[in-house]
C-alpha positions as CSV (number, residue, x, y, z in Angstrom):
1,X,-31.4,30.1,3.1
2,X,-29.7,27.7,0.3
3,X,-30.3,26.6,-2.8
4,X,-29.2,23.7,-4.9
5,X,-29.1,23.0,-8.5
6,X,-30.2,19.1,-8.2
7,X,-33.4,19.2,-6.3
8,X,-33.2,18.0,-2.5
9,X,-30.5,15.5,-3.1
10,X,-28.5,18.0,-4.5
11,X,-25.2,19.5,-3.0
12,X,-26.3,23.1,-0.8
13,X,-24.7,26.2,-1.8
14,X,-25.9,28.2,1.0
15,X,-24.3,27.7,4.1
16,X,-26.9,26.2,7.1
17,X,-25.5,27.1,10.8
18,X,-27.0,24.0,11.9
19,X,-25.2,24.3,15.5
20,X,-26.8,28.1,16.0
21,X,-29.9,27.2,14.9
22,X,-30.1,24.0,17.0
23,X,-29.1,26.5,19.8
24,X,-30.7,29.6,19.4
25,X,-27.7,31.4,20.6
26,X,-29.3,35.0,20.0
27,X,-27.0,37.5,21.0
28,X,-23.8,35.8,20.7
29,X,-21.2,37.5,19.0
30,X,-20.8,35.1,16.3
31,X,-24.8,34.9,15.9
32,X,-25.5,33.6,12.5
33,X,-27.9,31.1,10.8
34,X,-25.9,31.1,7.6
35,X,-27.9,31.8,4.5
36,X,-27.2,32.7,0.7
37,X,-29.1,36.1,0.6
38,X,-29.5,37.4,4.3
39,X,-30.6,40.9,4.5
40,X,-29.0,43.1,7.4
41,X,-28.1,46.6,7.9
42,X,-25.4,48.8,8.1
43,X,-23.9,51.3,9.4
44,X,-21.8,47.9,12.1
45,X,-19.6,50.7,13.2
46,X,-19.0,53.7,14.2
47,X,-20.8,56.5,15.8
48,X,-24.3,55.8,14.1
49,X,-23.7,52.1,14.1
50,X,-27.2,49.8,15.1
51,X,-25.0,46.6,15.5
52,X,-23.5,47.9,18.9
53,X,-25.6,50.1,21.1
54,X,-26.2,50.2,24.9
55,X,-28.5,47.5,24.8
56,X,-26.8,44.7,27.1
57,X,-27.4,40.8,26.5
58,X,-28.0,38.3,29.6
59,X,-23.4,38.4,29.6
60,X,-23.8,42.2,30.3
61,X,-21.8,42.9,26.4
62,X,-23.8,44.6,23.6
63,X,-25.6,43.0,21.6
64,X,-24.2,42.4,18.1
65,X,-27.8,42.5,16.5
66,X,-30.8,45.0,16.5
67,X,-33.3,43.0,18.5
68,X,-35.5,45.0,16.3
69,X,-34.5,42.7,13.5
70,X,-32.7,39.9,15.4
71,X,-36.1,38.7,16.5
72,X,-39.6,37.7,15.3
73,X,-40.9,36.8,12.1
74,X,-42.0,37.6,8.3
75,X,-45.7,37.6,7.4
76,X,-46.3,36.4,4.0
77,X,-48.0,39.2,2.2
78,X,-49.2,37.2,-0.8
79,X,-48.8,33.1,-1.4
80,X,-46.3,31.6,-2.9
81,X,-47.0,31.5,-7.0
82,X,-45.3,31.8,-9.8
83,X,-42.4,30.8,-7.9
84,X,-42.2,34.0,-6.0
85,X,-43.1,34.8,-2.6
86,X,-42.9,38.2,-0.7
87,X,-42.5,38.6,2.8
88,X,-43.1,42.0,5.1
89,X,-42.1,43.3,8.4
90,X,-41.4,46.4,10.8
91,X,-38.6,46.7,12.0
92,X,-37.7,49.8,14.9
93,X,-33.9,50.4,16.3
94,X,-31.7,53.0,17.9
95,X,-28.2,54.0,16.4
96,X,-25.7,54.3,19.0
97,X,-26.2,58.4,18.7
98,X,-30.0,58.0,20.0
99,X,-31.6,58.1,16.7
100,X,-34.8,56.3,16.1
101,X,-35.4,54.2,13.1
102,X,-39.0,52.8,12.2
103,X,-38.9,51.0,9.0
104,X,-41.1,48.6,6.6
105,X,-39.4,45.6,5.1
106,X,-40.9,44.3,1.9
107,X,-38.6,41.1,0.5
108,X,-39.9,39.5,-2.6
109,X,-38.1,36.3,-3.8
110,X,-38.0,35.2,-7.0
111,X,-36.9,32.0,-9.2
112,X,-34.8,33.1,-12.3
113,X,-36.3,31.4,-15.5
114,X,-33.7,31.5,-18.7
115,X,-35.6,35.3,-19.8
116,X,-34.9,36.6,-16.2
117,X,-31.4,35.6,-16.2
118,X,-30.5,36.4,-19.7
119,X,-31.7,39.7,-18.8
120,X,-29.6,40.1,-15.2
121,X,-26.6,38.1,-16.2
122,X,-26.5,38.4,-20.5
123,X,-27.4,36.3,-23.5
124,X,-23.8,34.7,-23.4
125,X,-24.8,32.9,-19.9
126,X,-28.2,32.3,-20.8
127,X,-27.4,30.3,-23.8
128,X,-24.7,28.2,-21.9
129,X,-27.6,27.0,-19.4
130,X,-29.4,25.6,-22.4
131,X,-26.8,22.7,-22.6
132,X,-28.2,19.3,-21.9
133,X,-24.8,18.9,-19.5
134,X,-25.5,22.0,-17.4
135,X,-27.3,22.1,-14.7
136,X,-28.3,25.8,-12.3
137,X,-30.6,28.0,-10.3
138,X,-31.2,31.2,-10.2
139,X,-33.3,33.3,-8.1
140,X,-34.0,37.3,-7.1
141,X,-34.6,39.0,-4.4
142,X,-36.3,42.8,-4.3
143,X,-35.5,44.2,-0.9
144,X,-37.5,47.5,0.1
145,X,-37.3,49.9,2.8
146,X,-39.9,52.4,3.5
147,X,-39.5,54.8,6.5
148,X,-42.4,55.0,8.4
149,X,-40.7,57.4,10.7
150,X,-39.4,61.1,11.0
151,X,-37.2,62.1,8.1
152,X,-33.6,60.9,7.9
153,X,-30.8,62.9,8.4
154,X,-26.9,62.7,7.4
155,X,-26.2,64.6,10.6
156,X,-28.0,61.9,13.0
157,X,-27.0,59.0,10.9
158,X,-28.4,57.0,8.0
159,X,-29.4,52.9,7.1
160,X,-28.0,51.3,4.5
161,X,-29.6,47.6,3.4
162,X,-26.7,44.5,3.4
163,X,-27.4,41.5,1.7
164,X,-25.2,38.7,2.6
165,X,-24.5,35.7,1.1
166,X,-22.7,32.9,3.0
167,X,-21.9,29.9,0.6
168,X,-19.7,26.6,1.8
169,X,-16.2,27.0,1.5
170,X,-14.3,23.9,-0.2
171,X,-10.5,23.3,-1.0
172,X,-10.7,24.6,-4.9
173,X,-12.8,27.2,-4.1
174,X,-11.9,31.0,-5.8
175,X,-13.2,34.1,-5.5
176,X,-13.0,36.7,-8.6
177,X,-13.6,40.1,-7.6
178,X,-13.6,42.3,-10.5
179,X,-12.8,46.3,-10.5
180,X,-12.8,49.2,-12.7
181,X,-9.5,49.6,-14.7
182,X,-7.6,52.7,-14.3
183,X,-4.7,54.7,-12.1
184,X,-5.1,55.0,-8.7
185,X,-4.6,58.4,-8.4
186,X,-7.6,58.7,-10.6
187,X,-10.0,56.3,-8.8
188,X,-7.7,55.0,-5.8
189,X,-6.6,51.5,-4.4
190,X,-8.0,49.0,-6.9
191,X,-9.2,46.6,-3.6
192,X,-9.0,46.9,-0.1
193,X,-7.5,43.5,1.3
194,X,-5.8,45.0,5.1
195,X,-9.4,45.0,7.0
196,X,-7.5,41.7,9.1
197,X,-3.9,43.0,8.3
198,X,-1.6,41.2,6.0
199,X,-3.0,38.2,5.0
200,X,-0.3,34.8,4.0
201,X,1.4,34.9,0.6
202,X,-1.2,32.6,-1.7
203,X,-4.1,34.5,-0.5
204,X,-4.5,36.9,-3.0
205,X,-3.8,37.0,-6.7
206,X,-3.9,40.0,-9.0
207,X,-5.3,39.8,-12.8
208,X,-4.9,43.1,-14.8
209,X,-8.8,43.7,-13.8
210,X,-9.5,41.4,-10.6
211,X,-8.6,40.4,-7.7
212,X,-8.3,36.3,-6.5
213,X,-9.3,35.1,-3.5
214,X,-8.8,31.6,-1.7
215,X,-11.8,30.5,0.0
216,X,-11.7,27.7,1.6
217,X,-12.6,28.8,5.0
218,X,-9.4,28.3,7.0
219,X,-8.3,31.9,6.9
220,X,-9.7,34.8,8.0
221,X,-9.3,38.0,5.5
222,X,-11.3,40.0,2.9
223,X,-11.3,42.2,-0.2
224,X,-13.6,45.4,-0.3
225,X,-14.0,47.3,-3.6
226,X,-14.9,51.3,-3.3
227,X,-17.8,53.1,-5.4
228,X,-15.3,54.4,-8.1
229,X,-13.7,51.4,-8.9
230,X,-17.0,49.3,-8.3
231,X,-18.8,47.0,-11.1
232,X,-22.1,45.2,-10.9
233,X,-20.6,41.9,-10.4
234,X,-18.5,39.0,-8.9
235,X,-18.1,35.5,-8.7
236,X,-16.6,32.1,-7.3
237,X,-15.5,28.9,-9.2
238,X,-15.5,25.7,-7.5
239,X,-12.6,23.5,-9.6
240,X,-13.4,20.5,-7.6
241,X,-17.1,20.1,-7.7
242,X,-17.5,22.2,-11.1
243,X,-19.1,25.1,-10.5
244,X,-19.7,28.8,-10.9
245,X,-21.6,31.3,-8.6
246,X,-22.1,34.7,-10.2
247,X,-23.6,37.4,-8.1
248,X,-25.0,40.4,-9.6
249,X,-26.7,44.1,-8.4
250,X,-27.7,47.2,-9.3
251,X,-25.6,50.2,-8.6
252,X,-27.4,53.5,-7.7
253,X,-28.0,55.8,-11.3
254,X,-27.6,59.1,-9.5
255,X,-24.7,58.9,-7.9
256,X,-24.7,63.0,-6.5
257,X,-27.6,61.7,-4.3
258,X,-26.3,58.7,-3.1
259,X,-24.3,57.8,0.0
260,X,-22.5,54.3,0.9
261,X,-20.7,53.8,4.3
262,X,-17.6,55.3,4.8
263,X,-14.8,53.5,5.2
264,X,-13.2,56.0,7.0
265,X,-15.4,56.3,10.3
266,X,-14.9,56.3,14.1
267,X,-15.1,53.4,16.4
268,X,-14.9,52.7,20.0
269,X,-11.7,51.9,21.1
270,X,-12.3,48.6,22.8
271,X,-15.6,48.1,22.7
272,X,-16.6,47.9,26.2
273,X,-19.7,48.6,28.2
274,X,-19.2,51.8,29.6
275,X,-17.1,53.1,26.2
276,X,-21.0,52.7,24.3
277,X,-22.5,53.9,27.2
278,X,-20.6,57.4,27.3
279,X,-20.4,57.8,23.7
280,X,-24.3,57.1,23.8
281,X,-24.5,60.3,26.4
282,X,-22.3,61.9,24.7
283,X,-24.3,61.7,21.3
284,X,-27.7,62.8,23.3
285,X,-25.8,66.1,25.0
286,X,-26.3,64.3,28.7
287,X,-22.0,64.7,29.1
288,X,-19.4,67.2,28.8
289,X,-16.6,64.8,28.6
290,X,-15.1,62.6,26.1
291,X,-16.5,59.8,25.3
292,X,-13.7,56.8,25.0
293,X,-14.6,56.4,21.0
294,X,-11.8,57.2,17.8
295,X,-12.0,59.9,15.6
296,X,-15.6,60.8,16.9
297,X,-15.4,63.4,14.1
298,X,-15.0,61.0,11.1
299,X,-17.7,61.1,8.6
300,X,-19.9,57.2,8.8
301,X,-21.2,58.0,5.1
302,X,-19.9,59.4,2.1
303,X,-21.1,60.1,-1.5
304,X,-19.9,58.2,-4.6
305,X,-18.2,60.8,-6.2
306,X,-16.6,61.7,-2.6
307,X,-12.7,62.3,-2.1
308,X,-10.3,59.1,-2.4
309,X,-9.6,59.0,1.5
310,X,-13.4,58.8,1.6
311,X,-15.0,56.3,-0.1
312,X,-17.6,53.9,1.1
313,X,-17.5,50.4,0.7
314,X,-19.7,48.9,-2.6
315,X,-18.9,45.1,-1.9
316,X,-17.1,42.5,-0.5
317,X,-15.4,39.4,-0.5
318,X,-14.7,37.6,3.2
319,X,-13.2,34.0,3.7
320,X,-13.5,33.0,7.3
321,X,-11.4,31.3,9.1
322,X,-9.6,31.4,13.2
323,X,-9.0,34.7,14.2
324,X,-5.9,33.6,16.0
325,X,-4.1,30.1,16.4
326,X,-5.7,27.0,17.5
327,X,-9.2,28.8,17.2
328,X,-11.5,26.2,16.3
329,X,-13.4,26.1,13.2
330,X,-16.9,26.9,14.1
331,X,-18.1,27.1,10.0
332,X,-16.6,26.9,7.1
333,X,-17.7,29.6,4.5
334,X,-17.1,32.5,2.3
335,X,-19.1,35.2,1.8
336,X,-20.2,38.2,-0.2
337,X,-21.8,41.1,1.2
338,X,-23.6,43.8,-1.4
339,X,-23.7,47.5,0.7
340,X,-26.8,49.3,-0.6
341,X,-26.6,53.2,-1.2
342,X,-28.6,55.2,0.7
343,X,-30.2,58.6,1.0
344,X,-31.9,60.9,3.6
345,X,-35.6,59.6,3.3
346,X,-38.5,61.5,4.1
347,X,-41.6,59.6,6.2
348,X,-43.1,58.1,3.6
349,X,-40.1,57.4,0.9
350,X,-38.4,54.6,-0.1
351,X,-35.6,52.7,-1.6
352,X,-35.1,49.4,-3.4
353,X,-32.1,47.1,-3.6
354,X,-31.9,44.1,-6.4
355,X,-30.0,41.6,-6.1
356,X,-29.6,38.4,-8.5
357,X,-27.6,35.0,-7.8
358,X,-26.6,32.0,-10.4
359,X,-25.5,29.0,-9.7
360,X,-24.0,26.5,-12.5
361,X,-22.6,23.2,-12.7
362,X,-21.1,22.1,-16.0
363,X,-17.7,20.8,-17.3
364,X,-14.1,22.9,-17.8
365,X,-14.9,23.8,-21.4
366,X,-18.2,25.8,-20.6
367,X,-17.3,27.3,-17.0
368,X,-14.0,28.4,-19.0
369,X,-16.0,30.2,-21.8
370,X,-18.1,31.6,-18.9
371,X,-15.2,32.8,-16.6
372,X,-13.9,34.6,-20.0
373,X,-16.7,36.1,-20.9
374,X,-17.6,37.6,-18.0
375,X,-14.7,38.6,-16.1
376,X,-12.2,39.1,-18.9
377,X,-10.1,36.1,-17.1
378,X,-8.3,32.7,-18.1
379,X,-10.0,29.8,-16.2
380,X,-6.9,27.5,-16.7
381,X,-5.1,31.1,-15.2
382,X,-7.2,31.6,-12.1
383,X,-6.1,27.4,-11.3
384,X,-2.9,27.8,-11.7
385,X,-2.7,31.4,-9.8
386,X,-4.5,29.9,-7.1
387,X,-4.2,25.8,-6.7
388,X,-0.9,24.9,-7.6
């Protein structure tokens, strides 16, 4: 759930939900533990969405999680050793169209030593951690999913794996999301940032190859980044307490067999009880009429190397914050969230989705080199963009 570069005393990078936890609000609609490398999974809207289906909580409202997933445990396949320990489940849910999914979760977590992360984040980084005035951790997760099911199919809907990190918000906290350089009529809107409309002036920075984002948990709004303008990376700098998160993935090789989420897909219109429940007859041919959902007709997945207007979604950066005024703050956080590609799996196949975090704490002069070297960006820039 966290981890912390300074042992147990040390300062917690993940966020904890302490108040759900205490609780055990499942099924709420702001259900969360909190966590640094949660995995979850997509499609959360549309019509093959698994977040909202006709399954009703104790309020009568659908329930925001799979209860597949939302419940029950890990079993440890092997014991911890060599500071790795992998974890298994099997997991079944319905998408909103009636389609079954039976999957097997295999999660293996790993602690980065300096050869593992000069591998996943380059020799550059990997000699700046060998500074007696530096201070990190590192770890890796593997997260597989083998369909133990009938065969997949882009027709009925598909499952994409999301890993998402929650990490504490603080006051000098900034977000660099990095992009592919180039026109947008060639590879389109460089970052996403209306999901929550037009966010306040301060919010967002441009650099000639990133984006900036405030996070410091007291606004709600996000950047998304598309698969043509996607790299393997981002990161946050902490000015106040000194440090630098890095976050790191693979992207899928063949990209004329891979699909990510769309972004352009249909949703119902106010999410209500009997809106799921007629698109979910709809969906199994049990009405002739129209179910109350948008654009029923809009694709929920689309390839990498699909038109402009349909691009899925590679990554994103979220700060939270009230949706509205005088909402109380019930966390404060930012998060990233890594969309895995997917594919029409047979029974039997599988797919794997690596993911690597790095957390540093050292003075100005080495998080500056850092920020430089691996986002092509001025750290003294970035403060003075965002902070003053």
């Amino acid at each position: 759930m966290t981890s912390t570069c300074d042992g147990a005393d040390g300062s917690s990078f993940g966020l904890i939900n302490i108040n759900a936890v205490e609780n055990d609000s499942r099924g709420g609609f702001h259900f969360f533990c909190g966590g640094e490398d949660q995995l979850t999974f997509v499609p959360d809207c549309g019509p093959f969405n698994i977040h909202y289906t006709v399954e009703l909580s104790e309020k009568d409202v659908p329930i925001l999680v799979p209860a597949g997933f939302r419940e029950g445990a890990f079993q440890t396949d092997s014991l911890p050793q060599d500071n790795e320990l992998r974890l298994r489940r099997s997991v079944q849910m319905t998408n909103l169209a009636g389609t079954p999914f039976d999957l097997d979760i295999v999660r293996t977590i790993r602690i980065l030593d300096l050869n593992s992360i000069r591998s996943a984040f380059g020799n550059a980084v990997a000699v700046s951690l060998e500074q007696a005035d530096v201070s990190y951790i590192g770890f890796t997760t593997a997260n597989s999913m083998l369909n133990c099911g009938t065969a997949s199919s882009l027709l009925s809907g598909l499952v994409s794996m999301r890993i998402q990190a929650m990490f504490n918000a603080g006051p000098a906290t900034v977000a660099v999301i990095p992009f592919q350089p180039g026109g947008d009529d060639e590879l389109g809107p460089a970052v996403q940032t209306e999901f929550f409309g037009s966010s306040p002036h301060g919010r967002f920075r441009s650099l000639p190859s990133a984006v900036l984002l405030r996070c410091d948990g007291k606004h709600r709004c996000q950047a998304s980044v598309f698969p043509k303008r996607a790299v393997p990376y981002i990161g946050a700098v902490d000015f106040r307490e000194g440090t630098l998160t890095l976050l790191t993935f693979a992207l899928p090789k063949n990209e004329a067999a891979s699909y990510y989420r769309g972004s352009n897909y249909g949703g119902v219109s106010s999410y209500t009880v009997p809106e799921f429940s007629d698109a979910r007859r709809h969906f199994l041919g049990q009405s002739a009429g129209t179910p109350a959902v948008r654009e029923l007709s809009a694709p929920s997945f689309s390839r990498t190397a699909a038109p402009l207007d349909d691009e899925g979604e590679v990554l994103r950066a979220y700060n939270h914050g009230p949706s509205f005024p005088g909402e109380d703050e019930y966390a404060l956080f930012y998060e990233f969230d890594v969309f895995s590609p997917t594919k029409e799996l047979v029974k039997g196949e599988s797919q794997t989705h690596h993911q690597y975090t790095l957390h540093i704490n050292a003075d100005n002069r080495t998080l500056s080199f850092l920020v430089q070297k691996i986002f092509g960006a001025d750290y003294d820039e970035i403060y003075t963009k965002m902070l003053k």
